[in-house]
C-alpha positions in Angstrom: 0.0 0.0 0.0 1.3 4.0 -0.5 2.8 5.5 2.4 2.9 8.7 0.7 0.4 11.0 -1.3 2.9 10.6 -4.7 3.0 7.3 -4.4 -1.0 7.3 -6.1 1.1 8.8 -9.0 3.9 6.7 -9.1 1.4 3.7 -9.9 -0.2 5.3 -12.6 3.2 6.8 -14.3 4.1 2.6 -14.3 1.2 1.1 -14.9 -1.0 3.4 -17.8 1.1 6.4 -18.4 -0.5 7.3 -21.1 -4.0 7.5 -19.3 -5.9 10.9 -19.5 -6.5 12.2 -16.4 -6.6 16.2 -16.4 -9.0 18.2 -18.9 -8.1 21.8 -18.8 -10.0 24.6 -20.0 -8.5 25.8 -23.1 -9.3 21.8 -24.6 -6.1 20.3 -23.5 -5.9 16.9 -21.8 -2.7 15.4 -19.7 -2.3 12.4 -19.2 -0.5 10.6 -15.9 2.5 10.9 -17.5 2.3 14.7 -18.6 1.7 15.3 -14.8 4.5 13.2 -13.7 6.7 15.4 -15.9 5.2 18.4 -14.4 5.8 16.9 -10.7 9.5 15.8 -11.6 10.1 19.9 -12.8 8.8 21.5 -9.6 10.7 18.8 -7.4 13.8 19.4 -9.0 13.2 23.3 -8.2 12.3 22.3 -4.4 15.4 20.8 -4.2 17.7 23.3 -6.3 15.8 26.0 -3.9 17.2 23.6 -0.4 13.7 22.9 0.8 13.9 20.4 3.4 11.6 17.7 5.3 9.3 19.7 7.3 9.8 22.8 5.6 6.2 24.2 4.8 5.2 25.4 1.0 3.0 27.8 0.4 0.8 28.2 -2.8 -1.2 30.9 -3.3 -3.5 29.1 -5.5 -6.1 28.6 -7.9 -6.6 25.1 -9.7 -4.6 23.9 -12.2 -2.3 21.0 -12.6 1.1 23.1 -11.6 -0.6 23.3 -8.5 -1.4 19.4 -8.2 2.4 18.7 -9.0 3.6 21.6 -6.6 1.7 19.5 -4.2 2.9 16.0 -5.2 6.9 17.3 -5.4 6.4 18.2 -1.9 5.4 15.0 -0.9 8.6 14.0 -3.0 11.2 15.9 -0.9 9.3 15.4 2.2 8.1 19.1 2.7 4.0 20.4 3.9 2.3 21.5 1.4 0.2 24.5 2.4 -2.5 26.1 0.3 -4.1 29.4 0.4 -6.8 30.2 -2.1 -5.4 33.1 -4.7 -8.8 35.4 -4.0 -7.9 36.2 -0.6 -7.2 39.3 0.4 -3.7 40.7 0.8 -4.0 41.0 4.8 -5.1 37.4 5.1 -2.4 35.9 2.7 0.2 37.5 4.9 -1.7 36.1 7.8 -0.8 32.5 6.4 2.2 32.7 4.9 2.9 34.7 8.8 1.7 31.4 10.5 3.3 28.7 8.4 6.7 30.1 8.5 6.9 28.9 4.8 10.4 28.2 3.4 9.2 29.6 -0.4 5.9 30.8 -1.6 4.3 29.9 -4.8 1.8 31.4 -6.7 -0.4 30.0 -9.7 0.2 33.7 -11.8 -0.6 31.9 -15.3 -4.2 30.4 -14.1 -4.8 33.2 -11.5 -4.7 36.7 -12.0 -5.9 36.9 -8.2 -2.4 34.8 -8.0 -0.6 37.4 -9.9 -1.4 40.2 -8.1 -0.2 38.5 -4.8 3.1 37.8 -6.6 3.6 41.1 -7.4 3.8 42.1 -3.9 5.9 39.2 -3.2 8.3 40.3 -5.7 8.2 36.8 -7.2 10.1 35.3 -9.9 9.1 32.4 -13.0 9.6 29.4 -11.5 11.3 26.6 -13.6 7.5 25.0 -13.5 6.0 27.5 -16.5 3.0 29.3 -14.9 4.0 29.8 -11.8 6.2 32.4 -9.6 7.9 31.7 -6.2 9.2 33.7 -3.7 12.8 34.1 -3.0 13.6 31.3 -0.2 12.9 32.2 3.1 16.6 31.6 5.4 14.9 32.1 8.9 12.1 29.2 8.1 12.4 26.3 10.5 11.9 22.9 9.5 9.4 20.9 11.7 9.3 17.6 12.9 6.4 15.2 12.5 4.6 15.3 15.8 3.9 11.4 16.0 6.4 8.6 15.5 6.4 6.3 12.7 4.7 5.9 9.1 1.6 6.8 10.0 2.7 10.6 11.4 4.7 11.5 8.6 2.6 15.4 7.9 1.5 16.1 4.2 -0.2 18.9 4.1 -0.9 22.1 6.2 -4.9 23.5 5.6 -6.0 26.3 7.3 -9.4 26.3 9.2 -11.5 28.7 7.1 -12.1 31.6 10.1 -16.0 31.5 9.5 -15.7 32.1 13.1 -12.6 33.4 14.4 -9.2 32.9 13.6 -8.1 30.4 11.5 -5.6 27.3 12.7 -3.2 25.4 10.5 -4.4 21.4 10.3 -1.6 19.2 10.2 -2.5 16.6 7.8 -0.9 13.2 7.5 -0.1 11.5 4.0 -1.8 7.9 5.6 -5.2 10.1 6.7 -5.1 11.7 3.2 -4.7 8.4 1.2 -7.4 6.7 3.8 -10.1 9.1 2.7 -9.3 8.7 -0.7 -10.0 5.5 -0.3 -13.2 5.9 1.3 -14.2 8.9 -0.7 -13.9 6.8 -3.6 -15.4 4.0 -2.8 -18.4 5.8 -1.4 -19.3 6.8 -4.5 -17.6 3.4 -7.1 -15.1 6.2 -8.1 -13.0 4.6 -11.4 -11.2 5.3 -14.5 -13.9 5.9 -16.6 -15.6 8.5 -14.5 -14.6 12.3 -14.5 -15.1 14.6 -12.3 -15.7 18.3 -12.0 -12.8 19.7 -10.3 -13.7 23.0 -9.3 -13.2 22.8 -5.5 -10.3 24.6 -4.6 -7.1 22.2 -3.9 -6.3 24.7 -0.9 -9.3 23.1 1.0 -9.6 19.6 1.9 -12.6 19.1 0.1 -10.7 19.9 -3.2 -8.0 18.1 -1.8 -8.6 14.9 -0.4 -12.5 14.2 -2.2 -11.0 15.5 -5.6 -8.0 15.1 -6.0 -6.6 12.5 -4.1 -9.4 10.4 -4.2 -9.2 10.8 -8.3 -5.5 10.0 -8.2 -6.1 6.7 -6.2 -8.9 5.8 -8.6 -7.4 6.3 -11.9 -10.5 8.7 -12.7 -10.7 11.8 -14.4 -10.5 15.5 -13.7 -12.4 18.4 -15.4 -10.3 20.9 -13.8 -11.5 24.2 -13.3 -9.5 27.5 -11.2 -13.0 28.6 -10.5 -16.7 28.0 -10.1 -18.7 29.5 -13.2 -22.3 28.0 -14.0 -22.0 28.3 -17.5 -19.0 26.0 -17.8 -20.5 23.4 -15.6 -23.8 22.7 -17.5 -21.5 22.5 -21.5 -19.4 20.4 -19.1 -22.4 18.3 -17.9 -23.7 18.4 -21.8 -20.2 17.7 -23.7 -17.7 16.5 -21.8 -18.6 13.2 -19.9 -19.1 14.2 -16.5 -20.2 12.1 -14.7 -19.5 13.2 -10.7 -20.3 16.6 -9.6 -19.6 17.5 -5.8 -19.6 20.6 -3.7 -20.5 23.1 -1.3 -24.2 23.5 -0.9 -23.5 27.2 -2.0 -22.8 25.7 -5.7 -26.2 24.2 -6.0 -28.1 27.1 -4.8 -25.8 29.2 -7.0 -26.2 26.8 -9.9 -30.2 26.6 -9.6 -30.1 30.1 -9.6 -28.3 30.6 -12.7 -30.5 27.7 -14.7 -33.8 29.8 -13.5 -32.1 32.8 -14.9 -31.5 30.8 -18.1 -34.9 29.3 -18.3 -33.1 25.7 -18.7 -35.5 23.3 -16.5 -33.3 20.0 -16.6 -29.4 20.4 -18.1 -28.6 17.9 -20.4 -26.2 15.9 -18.3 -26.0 12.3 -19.8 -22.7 11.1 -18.2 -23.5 11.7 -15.0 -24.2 9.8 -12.1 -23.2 11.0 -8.4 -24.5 14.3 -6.9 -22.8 14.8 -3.7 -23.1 17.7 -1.7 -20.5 18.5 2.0 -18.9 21.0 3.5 -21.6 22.7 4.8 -24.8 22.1 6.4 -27.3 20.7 3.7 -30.9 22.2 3.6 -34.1 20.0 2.9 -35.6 22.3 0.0 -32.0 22.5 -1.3 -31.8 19.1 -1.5 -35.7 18.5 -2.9 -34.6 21.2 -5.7 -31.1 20.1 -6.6 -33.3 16.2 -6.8 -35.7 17.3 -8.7 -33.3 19.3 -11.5 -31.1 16.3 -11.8 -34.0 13.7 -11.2 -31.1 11.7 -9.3 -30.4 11.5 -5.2 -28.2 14.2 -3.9 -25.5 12.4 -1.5 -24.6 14.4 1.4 -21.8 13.8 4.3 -20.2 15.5 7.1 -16.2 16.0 7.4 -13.7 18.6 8.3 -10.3 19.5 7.3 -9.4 18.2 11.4 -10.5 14.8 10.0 -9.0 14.8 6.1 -12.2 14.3 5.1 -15.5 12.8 5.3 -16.4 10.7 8.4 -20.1 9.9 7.7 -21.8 9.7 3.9 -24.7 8.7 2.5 -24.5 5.1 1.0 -24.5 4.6 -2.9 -27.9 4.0 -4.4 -29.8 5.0 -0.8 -32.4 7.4 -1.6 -33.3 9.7 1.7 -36.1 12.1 2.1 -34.6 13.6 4.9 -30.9 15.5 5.1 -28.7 12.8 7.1 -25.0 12.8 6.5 -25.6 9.2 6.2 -23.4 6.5 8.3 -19.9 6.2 9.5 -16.8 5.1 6.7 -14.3 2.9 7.8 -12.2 3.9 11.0 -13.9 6.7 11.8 -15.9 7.0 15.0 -18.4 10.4 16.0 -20.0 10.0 19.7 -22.7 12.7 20.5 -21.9 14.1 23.8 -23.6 16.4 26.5 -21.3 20.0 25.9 -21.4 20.3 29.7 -20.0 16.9 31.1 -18.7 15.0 28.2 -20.7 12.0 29.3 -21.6 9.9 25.6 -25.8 10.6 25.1 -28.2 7.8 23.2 -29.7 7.6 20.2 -31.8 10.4 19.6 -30.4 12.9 21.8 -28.6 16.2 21.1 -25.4 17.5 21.7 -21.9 18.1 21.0 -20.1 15.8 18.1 -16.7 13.7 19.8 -14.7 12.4 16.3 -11.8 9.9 16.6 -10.3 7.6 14.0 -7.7 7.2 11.5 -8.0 10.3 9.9 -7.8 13.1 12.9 -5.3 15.5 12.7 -1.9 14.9 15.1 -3.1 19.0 16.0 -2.7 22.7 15.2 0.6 23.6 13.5 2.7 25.2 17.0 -0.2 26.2 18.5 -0.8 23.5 21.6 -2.9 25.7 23.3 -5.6 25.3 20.8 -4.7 22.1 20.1 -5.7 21.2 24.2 -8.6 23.1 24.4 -10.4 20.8 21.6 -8.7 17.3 22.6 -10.2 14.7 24.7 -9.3 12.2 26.9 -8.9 8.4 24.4 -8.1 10.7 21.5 -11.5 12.3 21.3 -11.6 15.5 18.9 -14.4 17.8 20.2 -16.0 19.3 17.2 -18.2 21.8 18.2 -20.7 20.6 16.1 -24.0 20.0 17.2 -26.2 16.8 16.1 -27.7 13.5 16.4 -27.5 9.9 15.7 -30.7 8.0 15.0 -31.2 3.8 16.4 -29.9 3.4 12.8 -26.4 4.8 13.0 -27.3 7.6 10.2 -26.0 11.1 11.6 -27.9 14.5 11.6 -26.1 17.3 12.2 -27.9 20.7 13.3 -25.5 23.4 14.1 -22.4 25.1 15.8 -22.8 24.9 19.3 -21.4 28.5 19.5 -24.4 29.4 16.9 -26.9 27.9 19.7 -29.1 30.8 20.3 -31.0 30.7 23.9 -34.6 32.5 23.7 -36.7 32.8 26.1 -34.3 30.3 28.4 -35.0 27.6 24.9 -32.4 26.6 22.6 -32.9 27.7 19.2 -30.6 25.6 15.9 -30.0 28.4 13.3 -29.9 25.7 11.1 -33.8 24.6 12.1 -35.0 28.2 11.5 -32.8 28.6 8.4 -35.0 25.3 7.1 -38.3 26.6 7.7 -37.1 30.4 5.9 -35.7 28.4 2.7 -39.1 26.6 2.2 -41.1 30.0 1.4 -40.9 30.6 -2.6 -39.0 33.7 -2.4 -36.0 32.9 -0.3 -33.3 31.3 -2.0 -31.1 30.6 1.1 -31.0 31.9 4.4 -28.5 32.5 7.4 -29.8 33.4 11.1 -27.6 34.2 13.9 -28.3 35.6 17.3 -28.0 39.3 18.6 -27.5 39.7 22.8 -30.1 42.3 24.2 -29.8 44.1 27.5 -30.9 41.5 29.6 -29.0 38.9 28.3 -31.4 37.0 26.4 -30.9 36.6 22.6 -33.1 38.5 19.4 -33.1 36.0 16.4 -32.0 37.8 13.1 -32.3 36.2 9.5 -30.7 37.2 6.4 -32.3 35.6 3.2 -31.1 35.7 -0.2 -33.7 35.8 -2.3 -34.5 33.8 -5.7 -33.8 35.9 -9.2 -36.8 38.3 -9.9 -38.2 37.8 -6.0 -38.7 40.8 -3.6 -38.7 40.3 0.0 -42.3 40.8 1.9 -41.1 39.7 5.6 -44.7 40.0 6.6 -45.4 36.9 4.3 -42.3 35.0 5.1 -43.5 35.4 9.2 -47.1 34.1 8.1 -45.2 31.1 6.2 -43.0 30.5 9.6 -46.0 30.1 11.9 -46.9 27.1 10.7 -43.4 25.9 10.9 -41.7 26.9 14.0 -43.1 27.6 17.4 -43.2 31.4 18.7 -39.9 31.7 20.4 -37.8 30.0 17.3 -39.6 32.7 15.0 -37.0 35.9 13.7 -38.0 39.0 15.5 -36.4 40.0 11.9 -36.1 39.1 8.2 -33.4 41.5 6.3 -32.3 40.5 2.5 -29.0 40.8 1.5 -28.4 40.6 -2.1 -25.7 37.6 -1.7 -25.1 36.1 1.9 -21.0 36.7 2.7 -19.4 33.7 2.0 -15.5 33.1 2.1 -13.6 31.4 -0.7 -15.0 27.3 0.1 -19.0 28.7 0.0 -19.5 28.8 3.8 -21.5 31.2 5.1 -19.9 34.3 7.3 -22.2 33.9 10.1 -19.5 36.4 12.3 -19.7 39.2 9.5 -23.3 38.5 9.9 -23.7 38.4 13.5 -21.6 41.8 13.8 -23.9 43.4 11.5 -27.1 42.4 13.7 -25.0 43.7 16.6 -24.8 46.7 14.9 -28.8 46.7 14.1 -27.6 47.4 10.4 -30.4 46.5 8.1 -29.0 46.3 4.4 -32.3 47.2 3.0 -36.1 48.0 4.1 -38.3 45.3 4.5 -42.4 46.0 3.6 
């Protein structure tokens, strides 16, 4: 078995080199082999450039296969690749490259012009690899050691937690959890050589990284690689290039259904394709019913995080659901619901805080122990923060973040429950509600919808729809449209930009 992320490589540049396995864009394809070639370029460079084991990498990043060899060559000389999405902003790229100590930064200029502005200020040069830049090599960077012993500790990959709610922590990833959940991942969904995949996900999440890429390169399937998102692209994809797997953020479907009611297209012509899969994110019922009835296939859904390299629960192959379970636990991979306030393991049914352990957790937070302690548990528990519930079935249901949890009225209130109930009214495309504190401590609920093209917002209706949804204390005191809800660069919603504006009793536009 591989040991290390470029071993999945190594057995396709022996065994079918010739075997497509990137389609770009502009109509190229490369094969196994072309990407072999690209990898043996950039480790060369690594090496020319004295990057060490443990040293970090740094690409500032949008898809493309430089970036998938940058990553591969640093499993080659032993060093972390570490990604950071190109369409951040300056101050948060600095943040990153601050907190990974990186040895050399790299930037995908050719594929990117987000990329090539960052280089600029860099004051990069072409790297040997044609498309990108690097940085000139950092003398001060300290190599790091892997924090557990043996084969199974050796670190791959540094991701950064995406900040949705504070500040972001770099997730030490290991090469043995990164080629476990390509396993799974792959085998969740009969992933093979004659399926492609749309590969718009960024690589600088573990989404992109481990379901996508990894996953593909285990698998021998295909790639229709993409550096961004664009709905357009996606349905000629669906139409004329033979995809057949289509996975992402729940943000992309709601994006992508809006863009198809824009178009007047009622079903794309998608004849290839055969897995829907939706993570990242928490997955809405009407969402779901929608995306369904587009496609007329299911739409799988799971529940991971970049602490785990993946997926820990998804929805089983051919199970059709009516409800919006993350479906049932892969391989070595354990979640126990807890109560937040003692710890003590709950029973089927019950609510409370998600405990993950299992082959796949993170060894911690790159040199930050602090926060590495404050989420670890004693027998290797992970506390997630995550709210849920697992049914006398074993299928999970996951219902918030239980810093979201708003008390009202001395009841708990899930966003997420509410957020349900808002995107079943005709007008609201999707929905985000967070909590505002009042003067005597208890907590307003405030919703932000986004509405559906050519829809104006009447909160008056939208409260008559809720009343025969939710009870009175779970109802918004108030409904305020927002022409796109803030997301950051993977599609999760910004519930702290959010939550600051409630604080700050901003309404972004009258409501009649």
């Amino acid at each position: 078995m591989p040991d290390r992320i470029h071993h999945l490589l190594d057995r396709w540049l022996a065994e079918a080199p010739q075997r497509p396995f990137i389609h770009l864009p502009d109509g190229r394809t490369l094969s196994f082999g072309d990407l072999g070639a690209l990898t043996d370029i950039a480790e060369a460079e690594l090496r020319r450039l004295d990057v060490r084991p443990g040293d970090r990498v740094l690409a500032v990043a949008e898809n493309g296969p430089e970036h998938a060899a940058l990553i591969l060559a640093c499993s080659r000389v032993g060093a972390w690749s570490c990604g950071v999405n190109a369409r951040m902003a300056p101050g948060e790229v600095d943040a990153f490259d601050a907190r990974a100590d990186a040895r050399v930064v790299y930037f995908t200029a050719a594929a990117s012009g987000s990329a090539a502005a960052h280089a600029r200020r860099f004051g990069a040069v072409p790297s040997a690899l044609a498309g990108l830049q690097h940085s000139a090599v950092r003398e001060a960077a300290r190599p790091e050691p892997d924090p557990r012993p043996g084969p199974r500790g050796a670190v791959a990959s540094l991701i950064f937690t995406s900040g949705t709610t504070g500040q972001p922590k770099g997730v030490m990833l290991t090469h043995d959890a990164l080629i476990h959940f390509a396993r799974e991942s792959g085998a969740s969904r009969d992933l093979g050589p004659a399926d492609r995949c749309y590969a718009f996900v960024p690589m600088t999440h573990i989404f992109g990284l481990g379901t996508v890429l990894m996953s593909s390169l285990l698998a021998g399937g295909q790639l229709v690689m993409r550096p961004q998102f664009d709905p357009a692209d996606l349905v000629d994809a669906l139409a004329r290039h033979g995809v057949s797997q289509l996975q992402g953020p729940p943000a992309l479907f709601s994006r992508l259904l809006a863009w198809l009611q824009e178009q007047g297209i009622a079903r794309p012509e998608a004849p290839a394709l055969r897995y829907l899969y939706t993570g990242a994110g928490p997955l809405d019922l009407a969402l779901k019913q929608r995306v369904e009835a587009v496609f007329g296939q299911t739409l799988h859904h799971g529940y991971g995080l970049s602490e785990y390299a993946g997926s820990m629960h998804v929805t089983r192959l051919g199970e059709r659901r009516a409800d919006t379970s993350a479906g049932h636990a892969v391989a070595e991979a354990e979640v126990q619901v807890t109560d937040p306030a003692t710890g003590r393991p709950l029973p089927p049914g019950e609510r409370g805080e998600l405990w993950l352990r299992g082959r796949g957790l993170m060894p911690g937070y790159f040199r930050d122990p602090a926060a590495t302690a404050a989420v670890m548990r004693e027998g290797g528990w992970y506390a997630s923060g995550d709210l849920g519930e697992i049914d006398a079935g074993g299928a999970l249901f996951v219902v918030g973040r239980l810093k979201e949890m708003i008390i009202r009225s001395g009841f708990n209130v899930y966003p997420a429950e509410v957020e349900t109930a808002l995107n079943t009214h005709p007008s609201v495309q999707r929905s985000a509600v967070v909590g505002r504190r009042e003067e005597d401590g208890n907590e307003e609920i405030v919703a932000f919808v986004e509405l559906r093209p050519g829809a104006a917002l009447d909160a008056a209706a939208v409260q008559t729809h809720l009343r025969g949804l939710l009870a009175p204390y779970k109802r918004p005191s108030r409904i305020m449209a927002l022409a796109e809800l803030p997301t950051n660069t993977n599609g999760k919603v910004l519930k702290r930009v959010l939550q600051e504006q409630a604080a700050r009793n901003e309404s972004p536009r009258p409501c009649t």
